[in-house]
C-alpha positions as CSV (number, residue, x, y, z in Angstrom):
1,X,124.6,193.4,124.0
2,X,123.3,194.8,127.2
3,X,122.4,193.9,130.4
4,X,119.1,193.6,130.7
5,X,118.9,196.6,133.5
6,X,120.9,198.2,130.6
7,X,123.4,199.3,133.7
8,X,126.7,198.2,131.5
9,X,127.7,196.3,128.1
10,X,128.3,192.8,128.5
11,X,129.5,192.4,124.8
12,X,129.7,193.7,120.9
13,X,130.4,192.3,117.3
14,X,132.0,194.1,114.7
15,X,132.0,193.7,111.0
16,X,134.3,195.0,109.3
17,X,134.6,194.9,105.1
18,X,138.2,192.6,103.9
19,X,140.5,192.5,101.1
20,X,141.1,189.1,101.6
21,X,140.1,186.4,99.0
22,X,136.9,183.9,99.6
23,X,135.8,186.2,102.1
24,X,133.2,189.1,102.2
25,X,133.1,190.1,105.4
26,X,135.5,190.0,108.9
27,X,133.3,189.5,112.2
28,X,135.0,189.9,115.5
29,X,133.0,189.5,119.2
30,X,133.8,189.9,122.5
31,X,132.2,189.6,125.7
32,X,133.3,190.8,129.4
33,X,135.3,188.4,131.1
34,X,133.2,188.3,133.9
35,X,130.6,186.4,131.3
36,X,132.8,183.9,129.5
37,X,131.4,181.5,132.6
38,X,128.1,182.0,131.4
39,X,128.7,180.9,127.8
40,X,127.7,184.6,126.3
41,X,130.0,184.3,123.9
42,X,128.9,181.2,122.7
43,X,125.5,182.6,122.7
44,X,126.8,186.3,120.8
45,X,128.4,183.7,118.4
46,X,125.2,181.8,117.8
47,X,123.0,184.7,117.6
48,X,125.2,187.3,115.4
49,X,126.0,184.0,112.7
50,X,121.7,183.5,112.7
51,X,121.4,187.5,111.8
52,X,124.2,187.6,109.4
53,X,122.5,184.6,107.7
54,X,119.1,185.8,107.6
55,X,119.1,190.2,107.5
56,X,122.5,190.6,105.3
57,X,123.7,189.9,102.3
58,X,127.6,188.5,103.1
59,X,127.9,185.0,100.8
60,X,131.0,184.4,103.3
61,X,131.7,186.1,106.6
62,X,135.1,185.6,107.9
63,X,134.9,184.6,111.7
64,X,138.1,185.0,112.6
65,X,139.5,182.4,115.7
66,X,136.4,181.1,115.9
67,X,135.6,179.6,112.3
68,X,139.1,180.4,110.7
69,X,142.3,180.0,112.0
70,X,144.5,183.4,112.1
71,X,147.1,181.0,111.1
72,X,145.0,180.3,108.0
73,X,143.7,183.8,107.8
74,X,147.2,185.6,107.7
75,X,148.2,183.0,104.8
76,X,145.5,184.0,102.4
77,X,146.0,186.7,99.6
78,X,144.3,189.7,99.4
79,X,141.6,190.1,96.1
């Protein structure tokens, strides 16, 4: 995600594949800080879990601190 000058990134996801069991997929997201205030992350968030859903084929994308504890997500086995 860019500004919309395209001067600097304001934020990215990743996706990365996992070994670990009921899950397909690992998405991460970050944002600058300086646009946490303005609720682009919850907006990333919003819009990357809409395009997952509707352009890829992950049954069951791992968000991790966001939908899934890391708590939860270091307890589970790996496939």
């Amino acid at each position: 995600m860019v500004a919309s000058d395209e001067s600097q990134v304001l934020g990215c996801s990743y996706f990365f594949p996992t070994d670990k069991v009921e899950y397909d997929v690992e998405v991460f997201l970050w944002v600058r800080e300086s646009e946490v205030a303005n609720d682009l992350c919850g907006v990333l968030f919003e819009v990357v879990q809409r395009w997952l859903t509707s352009h890829w084929p992950f049954d069951d994308p791992a968000y991790l601190g966001r939908k899934i504890s890391w708590e939860h997500w270091n307890s589970l086995p790996e496939k």
